[in-house]
Backbone bond lengths (Angstrom), bond angles and torsions (degrees), N, CA, C in turn:
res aa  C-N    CA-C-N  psi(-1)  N-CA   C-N-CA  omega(-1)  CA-C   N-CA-C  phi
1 X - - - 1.454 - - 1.531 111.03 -
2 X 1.393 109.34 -36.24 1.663 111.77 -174.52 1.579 89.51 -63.24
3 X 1.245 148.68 -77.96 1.422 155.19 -142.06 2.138 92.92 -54.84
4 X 0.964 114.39 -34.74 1.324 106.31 -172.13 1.702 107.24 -86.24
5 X 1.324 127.80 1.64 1.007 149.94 177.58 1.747 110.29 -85.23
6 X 1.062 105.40 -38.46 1.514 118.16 -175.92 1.357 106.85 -121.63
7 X 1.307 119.04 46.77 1.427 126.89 -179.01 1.624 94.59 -126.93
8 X 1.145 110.98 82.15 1.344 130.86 162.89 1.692 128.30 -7.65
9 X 1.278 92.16 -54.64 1.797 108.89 -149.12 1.919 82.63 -93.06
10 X 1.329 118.45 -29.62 1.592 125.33 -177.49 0.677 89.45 -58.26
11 X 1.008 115.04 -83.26 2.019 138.68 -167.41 1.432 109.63 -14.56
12 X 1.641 93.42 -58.80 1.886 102.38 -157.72 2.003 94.24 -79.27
13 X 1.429 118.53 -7.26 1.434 104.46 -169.36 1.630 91.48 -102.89
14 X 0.746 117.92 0.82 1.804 106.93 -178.59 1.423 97.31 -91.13
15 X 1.744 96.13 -45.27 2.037 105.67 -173.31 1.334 82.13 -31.63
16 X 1.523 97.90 -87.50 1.858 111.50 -153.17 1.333 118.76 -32.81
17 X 1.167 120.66 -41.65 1.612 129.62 -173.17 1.698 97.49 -67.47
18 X 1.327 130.49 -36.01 1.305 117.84 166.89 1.036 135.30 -51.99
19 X 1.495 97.81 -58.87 1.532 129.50 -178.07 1.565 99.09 -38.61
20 X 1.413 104.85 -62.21 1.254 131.12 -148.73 1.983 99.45 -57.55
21 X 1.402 94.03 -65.71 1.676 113.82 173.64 1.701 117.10 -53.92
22 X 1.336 97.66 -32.58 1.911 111.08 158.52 1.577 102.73 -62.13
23 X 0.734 119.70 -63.57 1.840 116.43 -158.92 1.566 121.71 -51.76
24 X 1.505 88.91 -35.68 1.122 99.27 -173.68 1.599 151.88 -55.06
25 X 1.482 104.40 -51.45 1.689 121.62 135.41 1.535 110.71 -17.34
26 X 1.608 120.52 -63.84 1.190 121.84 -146.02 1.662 101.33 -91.61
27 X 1.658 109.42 -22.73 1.337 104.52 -173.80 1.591 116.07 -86.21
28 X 1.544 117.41 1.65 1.270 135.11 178.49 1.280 99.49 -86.58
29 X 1.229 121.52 -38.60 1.958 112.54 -158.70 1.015 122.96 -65.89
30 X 1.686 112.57 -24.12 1.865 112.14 -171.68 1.901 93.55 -77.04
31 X 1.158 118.47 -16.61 1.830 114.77 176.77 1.215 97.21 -69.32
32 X 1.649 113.56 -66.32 1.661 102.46 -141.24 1.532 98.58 -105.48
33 X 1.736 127.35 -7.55 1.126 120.51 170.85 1.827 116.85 72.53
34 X 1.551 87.89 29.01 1.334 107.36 -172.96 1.728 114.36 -147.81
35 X 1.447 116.35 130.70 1.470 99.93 -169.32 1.529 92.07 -107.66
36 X 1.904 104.23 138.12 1.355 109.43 179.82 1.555 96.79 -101.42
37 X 1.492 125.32 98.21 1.117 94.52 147.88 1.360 168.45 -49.16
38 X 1.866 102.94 -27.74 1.182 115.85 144.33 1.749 143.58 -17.57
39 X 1.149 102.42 -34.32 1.693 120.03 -154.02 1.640 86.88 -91.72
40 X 1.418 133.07 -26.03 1.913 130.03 179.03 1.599 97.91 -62.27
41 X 1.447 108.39 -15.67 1.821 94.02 173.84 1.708 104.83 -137.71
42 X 1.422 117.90 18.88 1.298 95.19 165.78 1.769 108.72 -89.74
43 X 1.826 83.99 -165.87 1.660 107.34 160.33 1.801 118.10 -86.85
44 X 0.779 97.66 155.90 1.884 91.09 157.72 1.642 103.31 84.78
45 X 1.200 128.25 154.21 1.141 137.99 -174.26 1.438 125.21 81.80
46 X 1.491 107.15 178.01 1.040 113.18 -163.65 1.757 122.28 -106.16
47 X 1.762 116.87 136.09 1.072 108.72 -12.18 1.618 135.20 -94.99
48 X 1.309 108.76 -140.67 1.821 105.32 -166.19 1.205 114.28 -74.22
49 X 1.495 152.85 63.02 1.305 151.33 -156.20 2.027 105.09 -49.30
50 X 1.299 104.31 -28.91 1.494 99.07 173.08 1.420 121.72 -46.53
51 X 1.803 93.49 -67.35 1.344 133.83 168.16 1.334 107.14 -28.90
52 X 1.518 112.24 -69.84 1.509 116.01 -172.35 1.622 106.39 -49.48
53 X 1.075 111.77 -37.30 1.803 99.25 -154.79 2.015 87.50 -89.76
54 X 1.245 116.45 -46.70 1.365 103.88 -177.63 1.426 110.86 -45.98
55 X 1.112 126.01 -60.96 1.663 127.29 178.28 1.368 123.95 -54.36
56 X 1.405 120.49 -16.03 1.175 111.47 -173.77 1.725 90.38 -107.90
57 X 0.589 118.27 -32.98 2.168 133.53 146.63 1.599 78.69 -13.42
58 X 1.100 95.82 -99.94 1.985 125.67 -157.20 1.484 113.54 -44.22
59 X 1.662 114.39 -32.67 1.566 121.41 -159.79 1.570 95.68 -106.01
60 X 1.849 123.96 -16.11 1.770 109.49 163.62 1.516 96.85 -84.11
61 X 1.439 137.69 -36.27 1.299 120.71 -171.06 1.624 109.05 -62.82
62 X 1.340 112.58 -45.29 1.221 88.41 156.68 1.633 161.24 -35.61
63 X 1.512 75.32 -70.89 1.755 102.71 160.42 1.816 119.67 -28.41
64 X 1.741 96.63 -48.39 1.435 109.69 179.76 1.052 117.88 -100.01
65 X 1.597 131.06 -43.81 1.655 128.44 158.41 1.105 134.34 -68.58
66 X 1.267 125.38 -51.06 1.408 132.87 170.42 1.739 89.32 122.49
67 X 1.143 93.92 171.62 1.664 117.98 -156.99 1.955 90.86 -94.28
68 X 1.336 121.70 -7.42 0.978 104.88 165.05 1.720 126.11 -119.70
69 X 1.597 106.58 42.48 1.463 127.07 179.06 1.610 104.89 -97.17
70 X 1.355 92.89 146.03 2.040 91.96 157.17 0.737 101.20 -45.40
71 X 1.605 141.63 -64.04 1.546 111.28 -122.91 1.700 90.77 -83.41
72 X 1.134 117.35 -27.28 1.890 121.65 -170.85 1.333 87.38 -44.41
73 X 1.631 118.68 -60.27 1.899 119.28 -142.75 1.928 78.77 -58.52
74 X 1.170 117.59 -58.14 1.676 131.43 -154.40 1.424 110.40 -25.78
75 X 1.715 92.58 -53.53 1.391 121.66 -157.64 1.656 96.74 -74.84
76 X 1.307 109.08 -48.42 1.115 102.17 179.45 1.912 154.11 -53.96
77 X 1.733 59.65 -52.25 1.829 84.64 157.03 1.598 115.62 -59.79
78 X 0.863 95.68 -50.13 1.973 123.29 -175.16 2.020 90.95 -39.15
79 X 1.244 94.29 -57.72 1.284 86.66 175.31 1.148 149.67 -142.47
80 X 1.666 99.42 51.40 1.278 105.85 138.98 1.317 132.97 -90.77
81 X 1.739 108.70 3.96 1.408 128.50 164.44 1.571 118.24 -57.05
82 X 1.412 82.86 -58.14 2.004 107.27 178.86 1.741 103.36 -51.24
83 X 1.326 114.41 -62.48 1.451 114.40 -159.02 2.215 90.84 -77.76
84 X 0.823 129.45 -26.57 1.685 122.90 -174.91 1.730 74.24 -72.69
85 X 1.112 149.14 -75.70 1.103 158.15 -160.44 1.449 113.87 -22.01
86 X 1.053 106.23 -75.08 1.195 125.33 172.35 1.746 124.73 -63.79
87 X 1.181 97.45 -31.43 1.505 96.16 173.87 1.587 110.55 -74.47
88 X 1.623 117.76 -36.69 1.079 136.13 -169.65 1.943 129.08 -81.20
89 X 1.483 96.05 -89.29 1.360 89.82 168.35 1.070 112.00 -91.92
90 X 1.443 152.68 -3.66 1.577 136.76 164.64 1.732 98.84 -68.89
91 X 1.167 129.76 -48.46 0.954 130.44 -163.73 2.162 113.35 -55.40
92 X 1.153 81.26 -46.80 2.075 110.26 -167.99 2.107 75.82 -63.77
93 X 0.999 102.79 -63.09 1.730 103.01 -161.34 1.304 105.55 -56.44
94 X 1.675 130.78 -41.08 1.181 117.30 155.86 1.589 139.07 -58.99
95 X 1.185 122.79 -23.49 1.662 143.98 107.91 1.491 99.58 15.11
96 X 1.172 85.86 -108.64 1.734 117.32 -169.04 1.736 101.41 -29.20
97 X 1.433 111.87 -62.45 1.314 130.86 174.78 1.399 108.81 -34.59
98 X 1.290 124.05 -50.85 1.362 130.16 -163.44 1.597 87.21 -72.52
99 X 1.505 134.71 -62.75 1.614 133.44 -147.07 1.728 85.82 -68.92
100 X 0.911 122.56 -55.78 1.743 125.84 -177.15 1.228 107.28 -41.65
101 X 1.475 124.76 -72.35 1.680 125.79 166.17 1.344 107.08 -23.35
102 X 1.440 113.21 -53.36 1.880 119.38 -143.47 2.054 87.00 -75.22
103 X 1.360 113.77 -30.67 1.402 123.53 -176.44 1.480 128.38 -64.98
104 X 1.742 104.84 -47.06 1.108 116.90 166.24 1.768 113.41 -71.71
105 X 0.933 110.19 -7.03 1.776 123.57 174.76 1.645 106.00 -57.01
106 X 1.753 92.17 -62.70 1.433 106.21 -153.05 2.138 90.69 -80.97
107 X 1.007 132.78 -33.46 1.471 136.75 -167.54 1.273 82.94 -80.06
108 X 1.512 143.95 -59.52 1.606 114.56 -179.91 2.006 113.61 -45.85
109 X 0.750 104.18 -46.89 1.725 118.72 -171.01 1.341 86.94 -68.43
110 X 1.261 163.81 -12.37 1.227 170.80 120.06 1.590 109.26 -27.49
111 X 0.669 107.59 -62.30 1.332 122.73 -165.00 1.726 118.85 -111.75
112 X 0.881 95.08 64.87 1.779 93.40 -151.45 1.797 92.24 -96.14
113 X 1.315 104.23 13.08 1.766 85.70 162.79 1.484 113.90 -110.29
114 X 1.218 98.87 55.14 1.754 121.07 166.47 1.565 123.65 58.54
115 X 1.932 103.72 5.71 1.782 87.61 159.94 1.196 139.58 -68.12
116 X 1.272 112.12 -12.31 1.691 127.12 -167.93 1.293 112.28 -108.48
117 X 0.928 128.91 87.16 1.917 132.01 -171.14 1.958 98.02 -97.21
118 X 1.184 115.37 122.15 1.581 129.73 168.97 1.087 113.56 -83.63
119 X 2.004 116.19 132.88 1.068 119.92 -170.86 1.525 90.85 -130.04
120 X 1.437 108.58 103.07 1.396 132.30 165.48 2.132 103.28 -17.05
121 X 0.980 146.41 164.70 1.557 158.55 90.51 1.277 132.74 -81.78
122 X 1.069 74.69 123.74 1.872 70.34 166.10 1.194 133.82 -46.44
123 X 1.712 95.11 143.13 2.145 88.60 -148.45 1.730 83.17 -116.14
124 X 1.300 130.70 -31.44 1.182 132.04 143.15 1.632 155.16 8.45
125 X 1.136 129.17 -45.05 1.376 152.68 -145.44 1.573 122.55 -76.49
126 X 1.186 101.71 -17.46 1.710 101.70 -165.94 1.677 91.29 -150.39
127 X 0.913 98.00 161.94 1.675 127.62 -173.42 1.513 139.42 -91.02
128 X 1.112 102.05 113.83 1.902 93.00 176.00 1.583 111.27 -66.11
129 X 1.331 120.22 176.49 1.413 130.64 -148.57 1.891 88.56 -94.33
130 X 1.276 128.88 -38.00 1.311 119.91 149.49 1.035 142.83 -45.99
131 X 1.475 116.05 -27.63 1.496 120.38 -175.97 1.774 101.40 -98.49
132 X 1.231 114.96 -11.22 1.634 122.70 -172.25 1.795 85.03 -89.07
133 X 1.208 140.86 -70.28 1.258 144.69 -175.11 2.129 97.30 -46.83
134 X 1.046 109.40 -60.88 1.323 83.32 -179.86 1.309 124.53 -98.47
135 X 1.489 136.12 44.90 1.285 145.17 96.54 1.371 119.67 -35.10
136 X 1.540 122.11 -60.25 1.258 128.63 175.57 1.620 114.24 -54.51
137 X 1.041 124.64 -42.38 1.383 138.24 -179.03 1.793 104.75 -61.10
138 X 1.314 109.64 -53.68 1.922 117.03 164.68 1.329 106.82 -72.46
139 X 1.069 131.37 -13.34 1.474 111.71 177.13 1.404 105.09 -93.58
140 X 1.300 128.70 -42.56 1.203 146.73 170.94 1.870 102.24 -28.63
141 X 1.187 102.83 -86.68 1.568 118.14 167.14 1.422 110.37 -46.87
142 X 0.950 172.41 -12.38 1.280 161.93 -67.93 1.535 89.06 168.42
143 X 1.593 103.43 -70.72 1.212 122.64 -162.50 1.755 101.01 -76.88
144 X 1.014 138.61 -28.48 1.635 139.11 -177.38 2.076 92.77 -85.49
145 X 1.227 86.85 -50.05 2.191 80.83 -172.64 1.119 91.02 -67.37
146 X 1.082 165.42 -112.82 1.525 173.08 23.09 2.206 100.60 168.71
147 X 1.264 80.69 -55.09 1.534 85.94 -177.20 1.704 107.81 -86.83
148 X 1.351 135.38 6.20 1.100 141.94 176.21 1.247 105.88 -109.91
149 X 1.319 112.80 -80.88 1.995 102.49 156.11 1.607 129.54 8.27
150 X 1.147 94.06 -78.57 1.911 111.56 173.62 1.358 139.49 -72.91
C-alpha cells in the first residue's frame, strides 16, 4: 500500500479526476443559478473529469519518464482515445438519449391511460470540445503540482 502512495503519476490522476468532478457543481451555477449537487458524481460536464485524470496520467509520466518511455507513448495514446471519446461517441449517445427521452414524452401523451410509463436516459454523457480542453487544463496543473509536490 505504501508504494501506491508514492506513485506519483496515480496520485496526480486521481487528484485531477477530483478536482475535476469538484468543480463542477460550482462551475455550472453562475449559468443556471442553481447548485446541482448531483454533478460531484455524475458524467458529463464541465470540466472533463476523464480528461483531467488522463492528462495529468500523461503530464507526471512525463514529468518522471520522459516523453521517450513506454509508459509516456501508453499514457498518451490512452488518452487521446479518452478525450476523442468523449467528445465523440459519448457525446452522439447522449444525443440519441435526449431524441429517445423527447419520444417517450410524446407516446406517454399518447397513451395517457397509463400503459406507457417513460424512463428518462441520460441525456448527459459525453462532452463538448470546451469542457474536454478544460479537463485538459486541470489535468495539466494537477499533473505538474501533484508530481512536483511528491
Amino acid at each position: 500500500m505504501d508504494i501506491l502512495l508514492t506513485n506519483r503519476p496515480l496520485i496526480a490522476a486521481f487528484a485531477a479526476a477530483f478536482v475535476a468532478q469538484f468543480l463542477k457543481p460550482f462551475l455550472l451555477w453562475p449559468f443556471e443559478r442553481k447548485f446541482h449537487a448531483d454533478l460531484f458524481i455524475s458524467t458529463g460536464g464541465m470540466p472533463s473529469s476523464h480528461t483531467a485524470m488522463v492528462v495529468a496520467l500523461s503530464t507526471s509520466i512525463y514529468m518522471t519518464e520522459g516523453v521517450a518511455s513506454l509508459a509516456f507513448a501508453i499514457a498518451i495514446t490512452f488518452s487521446l482515445i479518452i478525450m476523442h471519446d468523449a467528445m465523440g461517441i459519448r457525446r452522439a449517445a447522449g444525443k440519441q438519449a435526449a431524441v429517445i427521452n423527447e419520444w417517450s414524452r410524446l407516446l406517454a401523451q399518447i397513451h395517457e391511460d397509463g400503459q406507457f410509463t417513460p424512463e428518462n436516459l441520460k441525456t448527459m454523457l459525453g462532452h463538448s470540445f470546451v469542457q474536454v480542453v478544460g479537463g485538459m487544463v486541470v489535468g495539466f496543473i494537477s499533473g505538474v503540482l501533484f508530481t512536483s509536490i511528491l
